[in-house]
Structure formats: C-alpha cells, structure tokens
N, C-alpha and C positions, 0 to 999 in steps of 0.2 A: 372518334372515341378519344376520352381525354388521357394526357396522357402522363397527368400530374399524377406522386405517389398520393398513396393514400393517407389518411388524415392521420393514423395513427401508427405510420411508419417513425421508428426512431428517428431523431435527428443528429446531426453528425455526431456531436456533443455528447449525445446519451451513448451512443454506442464505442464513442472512447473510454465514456465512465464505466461502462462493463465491461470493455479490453483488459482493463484495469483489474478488474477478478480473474482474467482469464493469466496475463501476466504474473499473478500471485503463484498460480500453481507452477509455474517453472522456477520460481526463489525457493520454493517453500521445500522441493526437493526433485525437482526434474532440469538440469542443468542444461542437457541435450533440447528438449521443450523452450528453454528462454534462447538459446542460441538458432531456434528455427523460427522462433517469433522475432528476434531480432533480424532475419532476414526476410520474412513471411506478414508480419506486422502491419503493413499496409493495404496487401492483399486481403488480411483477414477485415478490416477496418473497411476495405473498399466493396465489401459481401461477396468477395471472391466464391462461390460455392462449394470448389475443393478447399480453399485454407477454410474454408466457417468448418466444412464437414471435420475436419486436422481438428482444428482448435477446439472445439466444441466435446469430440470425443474424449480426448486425452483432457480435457479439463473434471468430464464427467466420470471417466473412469480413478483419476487421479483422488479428486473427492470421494468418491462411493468408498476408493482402497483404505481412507484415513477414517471414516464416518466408520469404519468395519472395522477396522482396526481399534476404535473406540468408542464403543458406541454409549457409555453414561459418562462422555465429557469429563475422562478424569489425566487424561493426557496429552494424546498427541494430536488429537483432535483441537487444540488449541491452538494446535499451531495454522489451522483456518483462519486466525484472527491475526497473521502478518500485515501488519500495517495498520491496523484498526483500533489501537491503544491509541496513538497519534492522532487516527483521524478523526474516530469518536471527539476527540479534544478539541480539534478543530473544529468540527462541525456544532459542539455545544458553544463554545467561543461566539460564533456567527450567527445563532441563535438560530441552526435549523434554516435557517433564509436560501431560496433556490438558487442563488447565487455560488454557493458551494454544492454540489450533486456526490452523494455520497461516495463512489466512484471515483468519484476527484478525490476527496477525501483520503480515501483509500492510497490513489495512487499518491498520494504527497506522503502520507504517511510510510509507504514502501519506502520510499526515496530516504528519509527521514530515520528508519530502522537503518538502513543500510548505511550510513552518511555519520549516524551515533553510536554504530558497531566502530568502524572506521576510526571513528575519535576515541575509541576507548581500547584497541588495537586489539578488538575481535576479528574484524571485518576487512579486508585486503581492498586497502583503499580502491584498488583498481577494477573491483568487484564495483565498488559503491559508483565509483564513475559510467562503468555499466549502466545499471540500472537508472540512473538520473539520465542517460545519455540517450536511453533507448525511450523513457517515458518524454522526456522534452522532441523526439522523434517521431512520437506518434500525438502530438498536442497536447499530449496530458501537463499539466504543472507536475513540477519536481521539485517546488519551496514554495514554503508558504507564502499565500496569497495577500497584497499589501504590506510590505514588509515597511518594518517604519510607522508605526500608525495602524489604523482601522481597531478592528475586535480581537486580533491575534498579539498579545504579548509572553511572553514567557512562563510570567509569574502566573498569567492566567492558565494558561495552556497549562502545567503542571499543577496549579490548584484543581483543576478538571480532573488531572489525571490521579490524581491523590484519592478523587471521591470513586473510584475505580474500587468493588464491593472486595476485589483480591489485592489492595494496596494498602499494606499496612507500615508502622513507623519511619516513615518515613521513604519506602521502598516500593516497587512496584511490578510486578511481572511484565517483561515484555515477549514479545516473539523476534530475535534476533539471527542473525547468520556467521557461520563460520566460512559461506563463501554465499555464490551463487549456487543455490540447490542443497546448500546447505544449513537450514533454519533449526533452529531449535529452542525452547523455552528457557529465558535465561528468567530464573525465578524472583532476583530480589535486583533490579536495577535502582540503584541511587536515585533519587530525583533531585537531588543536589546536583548530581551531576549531569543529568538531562535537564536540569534547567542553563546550565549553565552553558551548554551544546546548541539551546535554544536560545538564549542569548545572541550566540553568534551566528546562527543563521538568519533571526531579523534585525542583523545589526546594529543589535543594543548596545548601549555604552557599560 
C-alpha cells in the first residue's frame, strides 16, 4: 500500500498560511489562546490531533461569539479584519501572484498592525515583539517580503490602502491593539503616518 499523503493534503506552506487566522483570534481578544499557541504552535502546525482539536475549537467558538455579537457588520465584527488592511495592500501590490498566499498576507500584516501600534505608542512594544517572534517561529514572514525593491513600496502600499471604500481624507480605519488580546477599531489612522512607518520597515531613504 502506498504510503505517500494524498494529493490534496495541504502543504506545509498552506497550513502556516491558515495558522495565521488561527493566530488572529488570540490578538484580536483571547490573550490566554496566543500564549498557548505560543507554546502549542508547532504541535498544531504538525497535525497534532489534540492541539488541531484546541485550536480549531476556540478559533470557532471565538468567531461564531463576534459574527453574534454583530451580525450586520456594523462594529465589532470588524475587528475579524486584524491584519487584513496591510495585507489586502500587499497582496494587490504583487498583483494577486501565488507567491504571496493570503495567510501570509495576513500574517505580515498582524506583524505590521502590532509594530505601527508600537511606533505610535498604542502598542507595548514588547506586545509587538511577541507577535513578530512567535509568527517568524512558526515560518510565517513577519515583514514585508523583498524589502528594497520588488512590487512593495510604501507609496504603493498606502496608495492601495487609500482605495480602501472606508478610507477617506486622507485617513483610514485600521484594526489595532492596546496589547495582545486587546484589538480594537482605531477609526481614522493617518496614512501620513503609516506611510511613513512603512518607510522604515522596507528601509526606504
């Protein structure tokens, strides 16, 4: 009997890039949840059966609690979209190409939320090292990919974010944190100032 997986078993890659949702729900407000991923993280990654069953539940119970909580997307249900202002951006940047997997996306864009809380002294820098620490731990990117070149500049990346249908004069909704587990809708972000954040993480002059 052979005893190769099957053809449409995930590959390592994909199943980081959905860690990476699974990871959102412990930012987004279960603090306890990222500190058992942070120790659990690889187990779940490695199809442990008991962390998949952990992870799995508490991600769906987590979601169902915010989907109910607001169910005609008029609040806090936004805050499902941690990291996903960023990644969207990135991911239109590269032009959709499979070379970024949304997941990745996603997880750079976590990084990126947490890292531009940080620089604007929402975010307890030692929060943001967290989170960069635990996604670079489990292969996810934690900065943008190509830095110096490629399809990711700044100017770009925040031109994207501008065409954002809730970004107006110049400002922009993000989903940010006052720690780990504690996100919440910061409604009118600068993009003056997120660009200028982005700047210095593809070490622009």
């Amino acid at each position: 009997a052979s005893t190769s997986s099957p053809t449409n078993a995930p590959t390592p890659r994909e199943l980081r890039a959905g860690y990476a949702e699974i990871v959102k729900y412990g930012l987004i407000n279960d603090p306890d949840f990222f500190s058992w991923l942070e120790a659990n993280g690889e187990k779940v990654l490695a199809l442990d059966p008991e962390a998949i069953a952990e992870a799995v539940a508490v991600s769906c119970r987590a979601k169902a609690a915010i989907v109910a909580a607001d169910e005609t997307e008029a609040n806090v249900r936004a805050l499902l979209n941690l990291g996903h202002t960023f990644g969207h951006a990135l991911e239109a940047a590269n032009g959709y190409a499979p070379d970024l997997l949304h997941g990745e996306a996603v997880a750079i864009g976590m990084a990126l939320a947490f890292r531009y809380g940080a620089a604007e002294g929402i975010t307890p820098a030692a929060d943001a090292d967290r989170v960069t620490a635990h996604l670079d731990a489990t292969g996810l990117q934690s900065t943008i990919p190509g830095r110096q070149g490629g399809p990711y500049t700044a100017a770009r990346l925040v031109e994207l974010m501008q065409q954002d249908k809730k970004a107006s004069g110049g400002r922009v909704p993000l989903i940010l944190a006052r720690s780990i587990g504690q996100s919440y809708i910061h409604p009118d972000a600068d993009l003056a100032s997120v660009e200028r954040f982005l700047r210095t993480e593809l070490l622009e002059a």
